[in-house]
C-alpha positions in Angstrom: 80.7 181.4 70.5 82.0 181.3 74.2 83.5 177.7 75.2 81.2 175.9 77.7 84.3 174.3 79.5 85.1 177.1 81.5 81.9 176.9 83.9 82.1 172.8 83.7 85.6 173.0 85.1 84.6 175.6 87.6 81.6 172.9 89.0 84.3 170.0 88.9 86.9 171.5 90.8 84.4 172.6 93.5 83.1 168.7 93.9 86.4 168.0 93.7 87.5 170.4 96.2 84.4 170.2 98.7 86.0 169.3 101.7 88.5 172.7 101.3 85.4 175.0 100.3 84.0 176.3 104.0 81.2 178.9 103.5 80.2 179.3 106.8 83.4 180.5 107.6 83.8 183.1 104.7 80.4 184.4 105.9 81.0 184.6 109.8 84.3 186.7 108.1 81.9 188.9 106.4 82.6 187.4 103.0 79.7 187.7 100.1 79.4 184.4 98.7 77.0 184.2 95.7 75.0 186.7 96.8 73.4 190.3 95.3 76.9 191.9 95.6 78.8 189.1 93.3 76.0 189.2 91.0 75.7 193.0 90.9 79.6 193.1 90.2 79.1 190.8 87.4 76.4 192.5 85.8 78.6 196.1 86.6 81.9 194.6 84.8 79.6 192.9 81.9 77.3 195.7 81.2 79.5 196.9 78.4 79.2 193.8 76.6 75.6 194.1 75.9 75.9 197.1 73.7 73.6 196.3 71.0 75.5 195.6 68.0 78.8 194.9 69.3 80.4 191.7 68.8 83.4 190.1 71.0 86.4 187.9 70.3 86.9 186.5 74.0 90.2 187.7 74.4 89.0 191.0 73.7 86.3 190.7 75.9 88.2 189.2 78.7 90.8 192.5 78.4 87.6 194.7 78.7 86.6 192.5 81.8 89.9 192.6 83.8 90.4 196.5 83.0 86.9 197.3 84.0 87.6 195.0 87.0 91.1 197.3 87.8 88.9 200.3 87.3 86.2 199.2 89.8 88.5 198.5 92.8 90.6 201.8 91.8 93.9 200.2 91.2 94.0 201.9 88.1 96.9 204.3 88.7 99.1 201.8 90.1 98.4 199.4 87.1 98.7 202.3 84.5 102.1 203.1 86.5 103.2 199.6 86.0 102.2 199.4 82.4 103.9 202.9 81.7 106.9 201.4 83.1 107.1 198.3 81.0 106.3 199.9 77.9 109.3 202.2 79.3 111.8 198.9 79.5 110.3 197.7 76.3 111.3 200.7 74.5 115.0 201.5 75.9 117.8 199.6 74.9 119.6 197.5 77.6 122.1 199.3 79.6 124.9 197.2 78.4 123.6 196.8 74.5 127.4 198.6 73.0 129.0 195.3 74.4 126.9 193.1 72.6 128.6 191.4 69.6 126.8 190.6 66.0 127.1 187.1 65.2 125.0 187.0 62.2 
């Protein structure tokens, strides 16, 4: 079962931040704000999740989430390019590892 918190402490940091939160100026800018778009991106990045039959722990779902949200804006190369890389340093020994001393 998904934790109800999340959405209570999106609504209490809003109140709380109220006097910071200036919609008129995001849409002079251009900026959608809870509109078709946000709600059509949500429903794009969740659609997976409604597979009938599937089931989801929420970190799982919540990796789906952000690489379906990389794919969407295309910044998948660069993120696979960064995750290939630190896989890379993961795997390879440091360059000074023969000076290292056993203390065991």
């Amino acid at each position: 079962m998904i934790n109800a918190r999340p959405p209570t402490k999106a609504c209490q940091y809003l109140n709380s931040n109220a006097d910071f939160v200036h919609y008129d100026r995001a849409l002079a800018a251009g900026r959608p704000i809870a509109s078709g778009v946000i709600e059509g991106a949500a429903r794009h990045l969740t659609d997976r999740l409604d597979i009938t039959g599937s089931r989801w722990s929420v970190p799982g779902a919540e990796a789906l989430l952000i690489l379906r949200a990389v794919i969407s804006n295309d910044d998948f190369p660069a993120y696979w390019n960064f995750h290939v890389q630190a896989e890379h340093r993961g795997l390879q020994p440091a360059a000074d590892q023969a000076n290292y001393k056993l203390t065991a």
